[in-house]
N, C-alpha and C positions, 0 to 999 in steps of 0.2 A: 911649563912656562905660563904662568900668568899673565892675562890681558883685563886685565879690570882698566887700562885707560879708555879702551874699544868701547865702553860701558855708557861714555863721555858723549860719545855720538851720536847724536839724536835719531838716527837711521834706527837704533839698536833699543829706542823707550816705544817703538811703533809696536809692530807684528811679531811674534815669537818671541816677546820681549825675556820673558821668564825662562826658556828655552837659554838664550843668548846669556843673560846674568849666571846661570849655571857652567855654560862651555867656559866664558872669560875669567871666572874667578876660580877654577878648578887648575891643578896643576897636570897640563897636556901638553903633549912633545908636538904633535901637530895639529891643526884645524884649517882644513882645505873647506871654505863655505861655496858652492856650487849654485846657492840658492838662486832662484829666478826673481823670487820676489823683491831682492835689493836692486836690481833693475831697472830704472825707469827708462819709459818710451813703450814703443809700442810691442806687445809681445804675442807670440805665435800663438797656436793651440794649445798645444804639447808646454809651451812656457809655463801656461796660466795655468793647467794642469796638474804641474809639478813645480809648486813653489818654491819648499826648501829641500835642501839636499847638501847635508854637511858629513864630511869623512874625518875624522878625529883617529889620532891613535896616542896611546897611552902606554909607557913602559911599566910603571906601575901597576896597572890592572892587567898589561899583559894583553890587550884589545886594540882592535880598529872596531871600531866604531860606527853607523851610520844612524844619522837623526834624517828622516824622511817625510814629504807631503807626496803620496802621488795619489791623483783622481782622487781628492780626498780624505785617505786614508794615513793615518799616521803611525807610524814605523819608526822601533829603535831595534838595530841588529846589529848584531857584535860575532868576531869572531877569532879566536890566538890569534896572536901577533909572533910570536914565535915559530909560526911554520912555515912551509912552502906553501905559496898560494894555489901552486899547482897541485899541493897532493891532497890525497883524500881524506887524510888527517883534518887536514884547513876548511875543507867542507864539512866536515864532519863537527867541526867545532864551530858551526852555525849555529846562533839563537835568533829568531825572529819572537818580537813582542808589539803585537798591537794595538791602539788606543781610540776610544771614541773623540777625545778631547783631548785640547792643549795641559790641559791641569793634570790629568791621569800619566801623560806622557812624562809631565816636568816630574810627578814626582818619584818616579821609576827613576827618570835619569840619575834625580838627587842622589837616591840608592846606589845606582850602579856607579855614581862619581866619589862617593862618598871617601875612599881611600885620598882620593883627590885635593880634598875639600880642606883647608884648614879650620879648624874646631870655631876662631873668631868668625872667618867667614859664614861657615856651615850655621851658627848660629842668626848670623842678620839677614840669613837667606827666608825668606817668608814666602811661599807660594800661597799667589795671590785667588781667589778663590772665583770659577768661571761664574 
């Protein structure tokens, strides 16, 4: 399901902007956003910390998904979505990928959304350059 209206919201042209135009215009079954950084007021340690923190799953690609900030580091890790989360199959179909940058990250994601993506969108997607 597409969310390109979410795109509208000016919360979303801030921080992770390019990140965000990617998740909303890609076709995804869910997007649980966790993030800290849509938050405003006052936030803990561990908040400021861990800014974003989005769980995505996708029947198409077959993935859950995680787009991560912690202490810095940014993290995209995927894992079947067809298994028991408990067995060792589902662990086993862990990938962790990590980035020094926001631009590096987006454009992995781009890749790994890319079944996602309709061809019009995919094109007017432009990753913007840090």
């Amino acid at each position: 399901m597409r969310r390109v209206e979410n795109l509208e919201n000016s919360i979303y042209k801030t921080r992770y902007r390019e990140i965000y135009k990617l998740i909303f215009t890609a076709d995804i079954d869910v997007i649980n956003d966790h993030s800290n950084w849509l938050h405003s007021g006052e936030k803990n340690y561990v908040e400021l910390k861990m800014p974003l923190w989005i769980i995505m799953e996708s029947k198409i690609l077959n993935k859950r998904i995680w787009i991560t900030e912690e202490w810095g580091d940014l993290r995209i890790s995927t894992a079947q979505l067809d298994l028991d989360v408990k067995s060792k199959e589902y662990h086993d179909s862990y990938e962790h990928f990590n980035f020094k940058t926001q631009k590096q990250l987006t454009e992995k994601l781009k890749k790994l959304l890319e079944p996602c993506l309709e061809k019009e969108i995919e094109e007017d997607l432009d990753i913007e350059k840090d």
